[in-house]
DOVORO-728493 format. One record per residue (C-alpha): residue number from 0; residue in one letter; x, y, z. Coordinates in steps of 0.02 Angstrom, whole numbers, always signed. Layout:
! DOVORO-728493
<num->NUM | residuo->a | px->X | py->Y | pz->Z>
...
END
This chain:
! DOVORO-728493
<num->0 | residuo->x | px->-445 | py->+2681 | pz->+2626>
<num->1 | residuo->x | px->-640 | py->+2660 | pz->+2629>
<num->2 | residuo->x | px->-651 | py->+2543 | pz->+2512>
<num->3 | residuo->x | px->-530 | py->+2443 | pz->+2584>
<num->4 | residuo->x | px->-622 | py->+2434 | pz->+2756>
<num->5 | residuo->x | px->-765 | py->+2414 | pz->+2656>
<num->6 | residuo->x | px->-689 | py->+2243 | pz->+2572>
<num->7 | residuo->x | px->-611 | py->+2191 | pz->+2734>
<num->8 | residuo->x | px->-785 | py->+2175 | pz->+2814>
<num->9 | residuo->x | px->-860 | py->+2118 | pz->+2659>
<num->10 | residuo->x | px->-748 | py->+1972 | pz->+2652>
<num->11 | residuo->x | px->-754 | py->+1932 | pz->+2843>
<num->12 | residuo->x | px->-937 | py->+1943 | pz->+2849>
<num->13 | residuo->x | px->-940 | py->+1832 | pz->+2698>
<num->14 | residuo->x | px->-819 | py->+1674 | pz->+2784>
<num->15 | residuo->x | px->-924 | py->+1708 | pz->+2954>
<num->16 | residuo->x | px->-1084 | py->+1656 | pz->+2857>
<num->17 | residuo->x | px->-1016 | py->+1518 | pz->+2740>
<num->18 | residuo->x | px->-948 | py->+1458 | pz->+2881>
<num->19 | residuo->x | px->-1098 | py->+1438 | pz->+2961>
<num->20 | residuo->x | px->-1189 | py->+1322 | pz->+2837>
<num->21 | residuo->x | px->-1282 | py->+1494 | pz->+2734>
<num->22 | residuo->x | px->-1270 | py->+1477 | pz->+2561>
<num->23 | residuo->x | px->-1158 | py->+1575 | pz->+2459>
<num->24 | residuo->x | px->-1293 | py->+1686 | pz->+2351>
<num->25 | residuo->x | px->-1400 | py->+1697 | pz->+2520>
<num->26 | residuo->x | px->-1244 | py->+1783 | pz->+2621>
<num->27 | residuo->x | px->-1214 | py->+1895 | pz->+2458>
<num->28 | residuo->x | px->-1375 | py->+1973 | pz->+2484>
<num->29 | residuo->x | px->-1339 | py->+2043 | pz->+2657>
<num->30 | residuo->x | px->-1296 | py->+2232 | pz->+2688>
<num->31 | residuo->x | px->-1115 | py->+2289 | pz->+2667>
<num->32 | residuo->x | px->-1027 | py->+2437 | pz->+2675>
<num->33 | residuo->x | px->-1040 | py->+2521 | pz->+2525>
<num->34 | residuo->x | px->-999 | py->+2479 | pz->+2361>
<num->35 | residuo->x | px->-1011 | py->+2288 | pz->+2412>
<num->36 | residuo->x | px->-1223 | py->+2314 | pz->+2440>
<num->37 | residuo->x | px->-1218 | py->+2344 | pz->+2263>
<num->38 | residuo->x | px->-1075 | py->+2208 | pz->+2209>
<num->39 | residuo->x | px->-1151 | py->+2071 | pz->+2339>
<num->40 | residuo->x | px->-1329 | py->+2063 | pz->+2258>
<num->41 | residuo->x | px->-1259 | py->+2084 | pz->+2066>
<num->42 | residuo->x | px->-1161 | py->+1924 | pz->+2122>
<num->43 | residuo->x | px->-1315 | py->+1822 | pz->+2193>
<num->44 | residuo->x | px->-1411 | py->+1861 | pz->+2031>
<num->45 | residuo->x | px->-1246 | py->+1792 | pz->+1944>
<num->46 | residuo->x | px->-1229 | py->+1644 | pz->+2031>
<num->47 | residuo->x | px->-1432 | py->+1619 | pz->+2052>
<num->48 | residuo->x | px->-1483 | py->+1657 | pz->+1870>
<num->49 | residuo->x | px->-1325 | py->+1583 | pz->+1774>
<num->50 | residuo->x | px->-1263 | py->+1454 | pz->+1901>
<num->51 | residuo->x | px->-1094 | py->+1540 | pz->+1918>
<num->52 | residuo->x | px->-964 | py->+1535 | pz->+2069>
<num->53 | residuo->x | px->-902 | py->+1666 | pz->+2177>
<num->54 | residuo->x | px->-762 | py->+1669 | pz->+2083>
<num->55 | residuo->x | px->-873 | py->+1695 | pz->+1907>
<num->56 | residuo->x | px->-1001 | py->+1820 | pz->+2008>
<num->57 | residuo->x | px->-833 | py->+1944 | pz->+2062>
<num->58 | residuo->x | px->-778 | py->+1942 | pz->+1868>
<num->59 | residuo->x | px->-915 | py->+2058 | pz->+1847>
<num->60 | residuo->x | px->-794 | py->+2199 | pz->+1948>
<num->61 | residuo->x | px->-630 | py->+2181 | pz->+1900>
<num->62 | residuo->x | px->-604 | py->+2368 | pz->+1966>
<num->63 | residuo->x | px->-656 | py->+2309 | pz->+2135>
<num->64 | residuo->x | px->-619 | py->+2149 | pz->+2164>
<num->65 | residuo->x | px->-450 | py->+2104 | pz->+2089>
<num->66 | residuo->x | px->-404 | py->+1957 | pz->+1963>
<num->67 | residuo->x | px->-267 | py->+1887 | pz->+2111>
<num->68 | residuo->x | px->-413 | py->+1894 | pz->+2235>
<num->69 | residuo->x | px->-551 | py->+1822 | pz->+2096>
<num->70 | residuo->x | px->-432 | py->+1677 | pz->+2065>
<num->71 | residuo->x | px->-386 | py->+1628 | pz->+2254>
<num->72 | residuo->x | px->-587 | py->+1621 | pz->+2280>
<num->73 | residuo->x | px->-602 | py->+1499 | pz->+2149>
<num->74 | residuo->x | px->-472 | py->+1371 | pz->+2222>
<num->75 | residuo->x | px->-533 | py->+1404 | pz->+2368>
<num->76 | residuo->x | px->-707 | py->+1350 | pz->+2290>
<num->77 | residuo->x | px->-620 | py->+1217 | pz->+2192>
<num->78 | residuo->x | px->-536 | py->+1169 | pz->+2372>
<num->79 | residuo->x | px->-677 | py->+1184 | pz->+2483>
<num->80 | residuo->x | px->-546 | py->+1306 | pz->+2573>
<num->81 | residuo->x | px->-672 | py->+1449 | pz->+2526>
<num->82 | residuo->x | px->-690 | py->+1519 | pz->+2720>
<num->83 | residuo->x | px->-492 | py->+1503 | pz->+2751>
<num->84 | residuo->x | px->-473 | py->+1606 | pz->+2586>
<num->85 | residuo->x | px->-595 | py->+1739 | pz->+2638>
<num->86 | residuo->x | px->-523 | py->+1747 | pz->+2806>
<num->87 | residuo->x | px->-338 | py->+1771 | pz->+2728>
<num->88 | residuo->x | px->-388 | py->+1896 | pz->+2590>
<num->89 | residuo->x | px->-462 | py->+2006 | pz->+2731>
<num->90 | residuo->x | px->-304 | py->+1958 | pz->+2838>
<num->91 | residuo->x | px->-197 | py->+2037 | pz->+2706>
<num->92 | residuo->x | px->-298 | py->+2188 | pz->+2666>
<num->93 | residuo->x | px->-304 | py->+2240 | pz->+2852>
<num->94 | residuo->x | px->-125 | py->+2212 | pz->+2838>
<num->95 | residuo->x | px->-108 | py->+2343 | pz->+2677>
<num->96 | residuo->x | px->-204 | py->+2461 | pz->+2781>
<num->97 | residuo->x | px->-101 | py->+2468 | pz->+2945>
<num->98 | residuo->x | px->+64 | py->+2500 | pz->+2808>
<num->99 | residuo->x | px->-43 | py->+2641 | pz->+2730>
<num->100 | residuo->x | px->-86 | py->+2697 | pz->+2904>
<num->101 | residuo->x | px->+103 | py->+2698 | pz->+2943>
<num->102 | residuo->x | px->+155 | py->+2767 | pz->+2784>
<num->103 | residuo->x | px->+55 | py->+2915 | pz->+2798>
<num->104 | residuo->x | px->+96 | py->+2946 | pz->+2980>
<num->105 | residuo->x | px->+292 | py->+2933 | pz->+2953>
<num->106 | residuo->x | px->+246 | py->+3055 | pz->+2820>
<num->107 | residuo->x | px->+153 | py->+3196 | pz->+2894>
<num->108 | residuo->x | px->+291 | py->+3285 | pz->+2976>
<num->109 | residuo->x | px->+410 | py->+3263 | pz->+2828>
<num->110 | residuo->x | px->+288 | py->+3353 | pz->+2713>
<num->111 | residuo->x | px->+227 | py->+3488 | pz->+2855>
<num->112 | residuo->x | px->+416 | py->+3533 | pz->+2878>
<num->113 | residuo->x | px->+466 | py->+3540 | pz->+2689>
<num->114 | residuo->x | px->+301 | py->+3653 | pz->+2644>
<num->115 | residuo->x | px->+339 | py->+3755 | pz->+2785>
<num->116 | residuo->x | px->+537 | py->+3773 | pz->+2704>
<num->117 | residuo->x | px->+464 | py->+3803 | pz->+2545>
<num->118 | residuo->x | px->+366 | py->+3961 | pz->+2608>
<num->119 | residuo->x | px->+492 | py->+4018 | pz->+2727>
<num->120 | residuo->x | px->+652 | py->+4017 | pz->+2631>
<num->121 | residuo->x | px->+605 | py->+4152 | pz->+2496>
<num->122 | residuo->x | px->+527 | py->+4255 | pz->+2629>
<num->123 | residuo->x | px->+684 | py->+4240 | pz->+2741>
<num->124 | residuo->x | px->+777 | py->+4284 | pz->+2574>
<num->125 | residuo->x | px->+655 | py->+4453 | pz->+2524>
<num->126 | residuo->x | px->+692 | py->+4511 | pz->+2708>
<num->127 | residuo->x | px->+871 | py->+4487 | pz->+2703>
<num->128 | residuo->x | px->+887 | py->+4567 | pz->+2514>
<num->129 | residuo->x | px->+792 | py->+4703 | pz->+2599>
<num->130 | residuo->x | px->+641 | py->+4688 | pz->+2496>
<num->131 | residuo->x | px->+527 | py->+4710 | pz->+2670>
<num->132 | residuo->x | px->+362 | py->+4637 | pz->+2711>
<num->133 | residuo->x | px->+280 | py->+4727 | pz->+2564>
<num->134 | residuo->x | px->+386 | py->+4627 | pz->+2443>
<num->135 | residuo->x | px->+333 | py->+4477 | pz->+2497>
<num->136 | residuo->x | px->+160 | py->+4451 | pz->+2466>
<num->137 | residuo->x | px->+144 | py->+4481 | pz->+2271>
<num->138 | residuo->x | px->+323 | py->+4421 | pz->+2201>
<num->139 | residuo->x | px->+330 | py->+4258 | pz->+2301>
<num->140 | residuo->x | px->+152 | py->+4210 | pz->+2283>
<num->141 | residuo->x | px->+200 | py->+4080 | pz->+2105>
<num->142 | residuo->x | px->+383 | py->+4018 | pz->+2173>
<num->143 | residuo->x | px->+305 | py->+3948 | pz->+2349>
<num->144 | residuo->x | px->+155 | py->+3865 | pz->+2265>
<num->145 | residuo->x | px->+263 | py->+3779 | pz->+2117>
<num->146 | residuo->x | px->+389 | py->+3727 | pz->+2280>
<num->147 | residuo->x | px->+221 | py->+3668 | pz->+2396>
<num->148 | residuo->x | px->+169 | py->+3561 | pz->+2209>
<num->149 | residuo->x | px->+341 | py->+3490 | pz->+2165>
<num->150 | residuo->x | px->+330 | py->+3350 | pz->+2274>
<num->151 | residuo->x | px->+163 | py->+3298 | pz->+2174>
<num->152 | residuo->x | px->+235 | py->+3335 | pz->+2010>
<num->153 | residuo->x | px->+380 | py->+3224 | pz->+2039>
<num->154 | residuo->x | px->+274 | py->+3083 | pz->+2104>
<num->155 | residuo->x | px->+137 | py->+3096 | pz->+1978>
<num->156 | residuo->x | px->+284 | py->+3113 | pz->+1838>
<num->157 | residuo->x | px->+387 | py->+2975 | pz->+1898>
<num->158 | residuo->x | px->+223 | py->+2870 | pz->+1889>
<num->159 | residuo->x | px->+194 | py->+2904 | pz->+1727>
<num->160 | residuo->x | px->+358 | py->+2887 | pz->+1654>
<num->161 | residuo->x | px->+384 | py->+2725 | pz->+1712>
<num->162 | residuo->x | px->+213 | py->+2666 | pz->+1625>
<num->163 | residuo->x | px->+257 | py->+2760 | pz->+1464>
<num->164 | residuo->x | px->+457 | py->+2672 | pz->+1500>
<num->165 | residuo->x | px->+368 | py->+2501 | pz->+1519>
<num->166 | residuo->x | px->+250 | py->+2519 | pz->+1370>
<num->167 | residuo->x | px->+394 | py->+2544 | pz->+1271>
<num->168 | residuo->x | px->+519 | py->+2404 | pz->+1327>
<num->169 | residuo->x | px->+478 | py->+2225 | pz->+1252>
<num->170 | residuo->x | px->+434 | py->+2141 | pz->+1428>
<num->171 | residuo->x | px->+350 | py->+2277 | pz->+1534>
<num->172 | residuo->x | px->+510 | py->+2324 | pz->+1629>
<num->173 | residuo->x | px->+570 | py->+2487 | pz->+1609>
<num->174 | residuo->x | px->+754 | py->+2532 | pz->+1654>
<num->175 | residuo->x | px->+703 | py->+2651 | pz->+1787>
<num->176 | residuo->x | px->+615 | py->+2485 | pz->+1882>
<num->177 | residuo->x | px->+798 | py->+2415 | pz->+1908>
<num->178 | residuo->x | px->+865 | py->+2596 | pz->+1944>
<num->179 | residuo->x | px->+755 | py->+2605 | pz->+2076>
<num->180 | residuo->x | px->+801 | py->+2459 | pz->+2182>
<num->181 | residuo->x | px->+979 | py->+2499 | pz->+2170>
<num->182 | residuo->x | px->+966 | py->+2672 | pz->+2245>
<num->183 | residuo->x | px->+1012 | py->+2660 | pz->+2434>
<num->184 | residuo->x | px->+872 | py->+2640 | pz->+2567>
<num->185 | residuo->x | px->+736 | py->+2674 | pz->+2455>
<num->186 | residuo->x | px->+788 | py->+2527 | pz->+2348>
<num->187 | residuo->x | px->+799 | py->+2413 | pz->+2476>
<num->188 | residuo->x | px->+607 | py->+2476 | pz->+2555>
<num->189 | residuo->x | px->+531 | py->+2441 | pz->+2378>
<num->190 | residuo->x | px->+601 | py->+2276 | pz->+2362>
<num->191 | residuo->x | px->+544 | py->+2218 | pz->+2542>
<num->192 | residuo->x | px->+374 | py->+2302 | pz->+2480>
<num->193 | residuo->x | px->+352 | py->+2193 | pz->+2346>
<num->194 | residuo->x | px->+425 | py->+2035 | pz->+2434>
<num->195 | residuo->x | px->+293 | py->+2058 | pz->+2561>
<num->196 | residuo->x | px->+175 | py->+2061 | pz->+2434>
<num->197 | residuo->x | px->+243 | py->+1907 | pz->+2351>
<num->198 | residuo->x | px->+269 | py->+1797 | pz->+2480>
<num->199 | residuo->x | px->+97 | py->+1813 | pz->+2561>
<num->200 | residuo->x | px->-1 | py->+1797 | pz->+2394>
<num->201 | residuo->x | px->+99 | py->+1653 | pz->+2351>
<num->202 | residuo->x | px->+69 | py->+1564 | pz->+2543>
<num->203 | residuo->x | px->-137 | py->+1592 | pz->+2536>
<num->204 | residuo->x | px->-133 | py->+1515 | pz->+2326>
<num->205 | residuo->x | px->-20 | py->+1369 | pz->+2422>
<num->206 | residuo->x | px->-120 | py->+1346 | pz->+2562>
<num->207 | residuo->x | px->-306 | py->+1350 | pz->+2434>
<num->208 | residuo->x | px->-206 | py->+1206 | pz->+2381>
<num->209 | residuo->x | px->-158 | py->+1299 | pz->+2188>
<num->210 | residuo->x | px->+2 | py->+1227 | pz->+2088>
<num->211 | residuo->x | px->+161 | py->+1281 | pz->+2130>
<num->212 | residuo->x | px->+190 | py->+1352 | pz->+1954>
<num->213 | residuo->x | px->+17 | py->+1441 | pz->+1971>
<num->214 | residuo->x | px->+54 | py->+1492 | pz->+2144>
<num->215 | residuo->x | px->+200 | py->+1591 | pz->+2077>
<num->216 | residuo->x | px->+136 | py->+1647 | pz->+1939>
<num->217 | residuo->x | px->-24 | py->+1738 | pz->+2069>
<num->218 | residuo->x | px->+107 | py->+1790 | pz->+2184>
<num->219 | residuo->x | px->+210 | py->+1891 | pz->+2036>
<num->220 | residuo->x | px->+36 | py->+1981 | pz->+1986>
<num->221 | residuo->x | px->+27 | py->+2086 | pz->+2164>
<num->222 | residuo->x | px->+203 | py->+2164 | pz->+2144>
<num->223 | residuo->x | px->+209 | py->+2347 | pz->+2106>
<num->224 | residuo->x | px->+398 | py->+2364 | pz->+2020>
<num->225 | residuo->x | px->+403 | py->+2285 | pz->+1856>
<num->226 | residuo->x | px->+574 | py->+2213 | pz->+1876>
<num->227 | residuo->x | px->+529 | py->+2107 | pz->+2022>
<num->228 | residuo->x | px->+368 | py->+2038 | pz->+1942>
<num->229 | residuo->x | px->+437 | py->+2018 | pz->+1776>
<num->230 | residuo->x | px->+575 | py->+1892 | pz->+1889>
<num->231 | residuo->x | px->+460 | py->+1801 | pz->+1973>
<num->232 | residuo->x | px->+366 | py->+1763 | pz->+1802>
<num->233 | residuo->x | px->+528 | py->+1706 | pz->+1750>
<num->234 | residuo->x | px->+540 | py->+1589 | pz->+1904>
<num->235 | residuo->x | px->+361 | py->+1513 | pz->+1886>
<num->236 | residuo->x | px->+423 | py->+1482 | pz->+1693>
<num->237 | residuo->x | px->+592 | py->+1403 | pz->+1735>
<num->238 | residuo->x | px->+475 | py->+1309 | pz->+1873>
<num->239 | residuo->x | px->+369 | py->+1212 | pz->+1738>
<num->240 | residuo->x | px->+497 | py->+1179 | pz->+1622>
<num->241 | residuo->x | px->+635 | py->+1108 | pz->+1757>
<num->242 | residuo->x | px->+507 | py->+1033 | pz->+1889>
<num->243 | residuo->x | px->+632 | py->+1115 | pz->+2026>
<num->244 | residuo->x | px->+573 | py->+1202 | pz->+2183>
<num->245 | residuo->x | px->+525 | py->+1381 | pz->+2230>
<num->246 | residuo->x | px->+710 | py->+1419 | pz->+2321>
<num->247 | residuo->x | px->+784 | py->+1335 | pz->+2158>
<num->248 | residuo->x | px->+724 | py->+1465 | pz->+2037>
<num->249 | residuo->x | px->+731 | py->+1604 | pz->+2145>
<num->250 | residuo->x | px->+932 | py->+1587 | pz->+2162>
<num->251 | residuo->x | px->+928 | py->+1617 | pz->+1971>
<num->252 | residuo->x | px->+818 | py->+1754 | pz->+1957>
<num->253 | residuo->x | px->+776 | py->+1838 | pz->+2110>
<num->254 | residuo->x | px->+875 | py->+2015 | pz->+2137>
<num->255 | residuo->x | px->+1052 | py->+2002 | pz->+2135>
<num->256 | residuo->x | px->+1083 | py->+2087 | pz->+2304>
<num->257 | residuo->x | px->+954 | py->+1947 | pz->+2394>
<num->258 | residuo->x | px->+1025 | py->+1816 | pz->+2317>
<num->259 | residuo->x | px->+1140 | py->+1778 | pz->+2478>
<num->260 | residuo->x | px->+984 | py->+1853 | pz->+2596>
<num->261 | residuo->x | px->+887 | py->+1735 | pz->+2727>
<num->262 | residuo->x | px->+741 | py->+1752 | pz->+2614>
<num->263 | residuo->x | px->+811 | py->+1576 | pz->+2502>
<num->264 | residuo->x | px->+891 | py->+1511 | pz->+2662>
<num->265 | residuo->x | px->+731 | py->+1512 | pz->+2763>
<num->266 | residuo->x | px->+633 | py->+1444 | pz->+2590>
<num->267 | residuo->x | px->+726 | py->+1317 | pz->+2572>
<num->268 | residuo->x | px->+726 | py->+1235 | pz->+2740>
<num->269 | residuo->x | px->+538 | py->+1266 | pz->+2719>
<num->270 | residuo->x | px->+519 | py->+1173 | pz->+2553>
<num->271 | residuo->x | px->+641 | py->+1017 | pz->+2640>
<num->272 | residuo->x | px->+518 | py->+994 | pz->+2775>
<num->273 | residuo->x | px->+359 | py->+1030 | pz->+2691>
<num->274 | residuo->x | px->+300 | py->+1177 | pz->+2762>
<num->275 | residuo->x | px->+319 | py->+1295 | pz->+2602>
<num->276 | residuo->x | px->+168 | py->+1388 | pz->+2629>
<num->277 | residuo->x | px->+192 | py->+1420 | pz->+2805>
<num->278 | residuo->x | px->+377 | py->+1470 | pz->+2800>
<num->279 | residuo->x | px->+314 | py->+1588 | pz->+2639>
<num->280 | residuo->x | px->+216 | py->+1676 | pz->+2760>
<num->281 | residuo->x | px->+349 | py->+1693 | pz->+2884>
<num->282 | residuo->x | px->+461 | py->+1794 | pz->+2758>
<num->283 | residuo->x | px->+310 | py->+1898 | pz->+2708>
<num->284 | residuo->x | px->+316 | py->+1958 | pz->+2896>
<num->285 | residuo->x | px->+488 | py->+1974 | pz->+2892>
<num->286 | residuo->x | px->+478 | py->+2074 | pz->+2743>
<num->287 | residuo->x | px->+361 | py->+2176 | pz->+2795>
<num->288 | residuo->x | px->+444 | py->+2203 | pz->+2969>
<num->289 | residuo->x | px->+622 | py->+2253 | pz->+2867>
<num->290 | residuo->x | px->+516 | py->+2361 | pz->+2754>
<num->291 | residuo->x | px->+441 | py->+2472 | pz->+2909>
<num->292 | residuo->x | px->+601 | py->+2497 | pz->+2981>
<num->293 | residuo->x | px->+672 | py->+2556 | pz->+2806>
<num->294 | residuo->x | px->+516 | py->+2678 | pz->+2790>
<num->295 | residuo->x | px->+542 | py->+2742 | pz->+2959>
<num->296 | residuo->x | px->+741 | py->+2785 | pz->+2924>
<num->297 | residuo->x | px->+688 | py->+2858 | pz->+2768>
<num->298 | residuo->x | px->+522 | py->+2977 | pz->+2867>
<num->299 | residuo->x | px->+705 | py->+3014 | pz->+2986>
<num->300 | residuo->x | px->+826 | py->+3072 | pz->+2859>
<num->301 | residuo->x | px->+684 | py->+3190 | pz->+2774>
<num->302 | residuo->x | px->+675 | py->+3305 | pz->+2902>
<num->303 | residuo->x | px->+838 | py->+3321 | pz->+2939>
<num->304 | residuo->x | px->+901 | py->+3347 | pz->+2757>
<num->305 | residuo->x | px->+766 | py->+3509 | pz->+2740>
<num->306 | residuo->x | px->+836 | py->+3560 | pz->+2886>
<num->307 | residuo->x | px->+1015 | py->+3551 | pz->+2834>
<num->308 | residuo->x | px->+973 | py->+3646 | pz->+2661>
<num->309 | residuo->x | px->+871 | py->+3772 | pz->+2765>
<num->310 | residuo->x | px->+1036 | py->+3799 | pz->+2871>
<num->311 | residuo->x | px->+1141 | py->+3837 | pz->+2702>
<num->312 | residuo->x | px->+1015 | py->+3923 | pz->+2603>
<num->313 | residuo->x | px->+1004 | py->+4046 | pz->+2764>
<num->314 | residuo->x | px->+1192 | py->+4056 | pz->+2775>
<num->315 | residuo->x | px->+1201 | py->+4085 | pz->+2618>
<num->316 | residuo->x | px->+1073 | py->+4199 | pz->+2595>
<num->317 | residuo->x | px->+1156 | py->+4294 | pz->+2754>
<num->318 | residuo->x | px->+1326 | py->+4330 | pz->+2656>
<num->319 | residuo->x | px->+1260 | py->+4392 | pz->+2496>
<num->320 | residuo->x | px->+1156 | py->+4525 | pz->+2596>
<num->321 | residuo->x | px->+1332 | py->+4565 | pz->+2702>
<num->322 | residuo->x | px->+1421 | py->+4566 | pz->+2510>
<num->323 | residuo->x | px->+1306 | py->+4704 | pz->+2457>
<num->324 | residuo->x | px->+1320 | py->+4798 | pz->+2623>
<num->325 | residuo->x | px->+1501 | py->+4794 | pz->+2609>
<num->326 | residuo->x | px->+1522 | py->+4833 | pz->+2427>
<num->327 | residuo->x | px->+1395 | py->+4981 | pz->+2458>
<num->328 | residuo->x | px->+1507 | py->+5053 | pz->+2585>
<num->329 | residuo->x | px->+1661 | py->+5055 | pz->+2506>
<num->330 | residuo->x | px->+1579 | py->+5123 | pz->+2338>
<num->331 | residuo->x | px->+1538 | py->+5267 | pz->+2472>
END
């Protein structure tokens, strides 16, 4: 998150000073927050030694600053919408960093309350078997730390899988990507996810005054699931050969279950009157709105699922140890 911060002030420092009549390389050269010290005067010596842009100064860190971002600055340059561009890129990333901030808060408990399961159920279960204090320290020490890591594992391996799925399949789009937005809740959360990502990407290209086509096309590089970019691609292609509108496309190939949402309603009473950019950010908000709401069902259900399995496991545990009790009895 401290690079983001870092880029949000980098980029609102940057409009504040354009805006005020100091030239480009000039406001490159002030003092960030690190990295951007070091990125800001590389920059100026692009643009003062080779005559570059902005746009051709941030192509020197592709890791940093990304390609979406590199080409909004230059239509904003192209423009003269370079300030309003700025001002929207930081705009968005403070936006990414409240959902982080959210995320991770919704999280917390989730995770406390399933690591604290995972080291009290085979405790609960060495007392009950009558194992006693001494048996739990040694025997129990591997299965709680593989049950505190499996959460990682999981995420970590369903990352990679889906990048070794994509790399195989002929577009990009693996067939866990569409799995994944048909499971219940979570499905729905990724797809508002990506919408939101979508929808404002493609309002700042429309409002730095980019082609529809290329607008589309930006707006499909910021989405995360493969499925959902690889259909808006499809939309910005079915866009230049048919000369139709956003909403048009979209009813083709945007996700079957939001094909009868208010996402294409609300689009296409914005691109009737005109205001395509501005209604675009509207359902970004939305999105985004739909998409907390979602996580915060989902940060609801966790807890109350562990404890639910911590209530069986327990019960369970209870009536084997009254089993053995029982059968050692009668055997006397």
């Amino acid at each position: 998150m401290g690079n983001l911060k870092a880029k949000i002030n980098f980029y609102r420092s940057m409009a504040t000073m354009i805006d005020a009549g100091v030239p480009v390389a000039k406001a490159l050269r002030h003092n960030y927050q690190a990295p951007f010290t070091r990125v800001g005067h590389a920059m100026a010596d692009e643009i003062e030694e080779q005559g570059g842009s902005l746009a051709d100064g941030a192509a020197l860190f592709p890791r940093i600053i990304e390609p979406y971002e590199r080409r909004l600055i230059n239509a904003g340059e192209f423009t003269g919408h370079l300030e309003t561009i700025l001002i929207s890129l930081a705009e968005r990333h403070e936006k990414t960093l409240q959902s982080k901030k959210k995320i991770i808060g919704q999280l917390i408990y989730p995770l406390f309350l399933y690591h604290f399961a995972a080291m009290a159920i085979p405790m609960i279960k060495a007392l009950i078997s009558g194992g006693g204090i001494k048996g739990i320290t040694g025997s129990l020490a591997i299965p709680i730390l593989i049950a505190w890591a499996m959460p990682y594992l999981i995420y970590f391996g369903g990352k990679a899988l889906l990048r070794i799925s994509a790399s195989m399949s002929e577009n990009g789009v693996s067939m866990f990507d569409s799995f994944l937005l048909y499971m219940p809740i979570v499905g729905g959360l990724i797809r508002k996810l990506n919408y939101t990502r979508f929808f404002d990407a493609f309002s700042m290209a429309a409002n730095a005054g980019m082609r529809m086509t290329d607008s589309v096309s930006l707006g499909a590089s910021v989405c995360k699931n493969n499925f959902i970019k690889n259909s808006f691609k499809r939309s910005a292609e079915y866009i230049e050969e048919n000369n139709c509108p956003l909403y048009g496309a979209l009813s083709h190939f945007i996700f079957p279950r939001d094909r009868d949402s208010v996402i294409l309603t609300m689009l296409e009473t914005g691109e009737m009157t005109g205001k395509t950019a501005e209604v675009a950010a509207k359902i970004s908000s939305q999105c985004e709105e739909e998409a907390d709401y979602a996580m915060g069902i989902v940060a609801n259900l966790v807890p109350k699922i562990i404890y639910i399995c911590i209530v069986i496991y327990i019960a369970f545990a209870i009536l084997g140890a009254w089993e053995k009790m029982a059968s050692r009895m009668t055997s006397i």
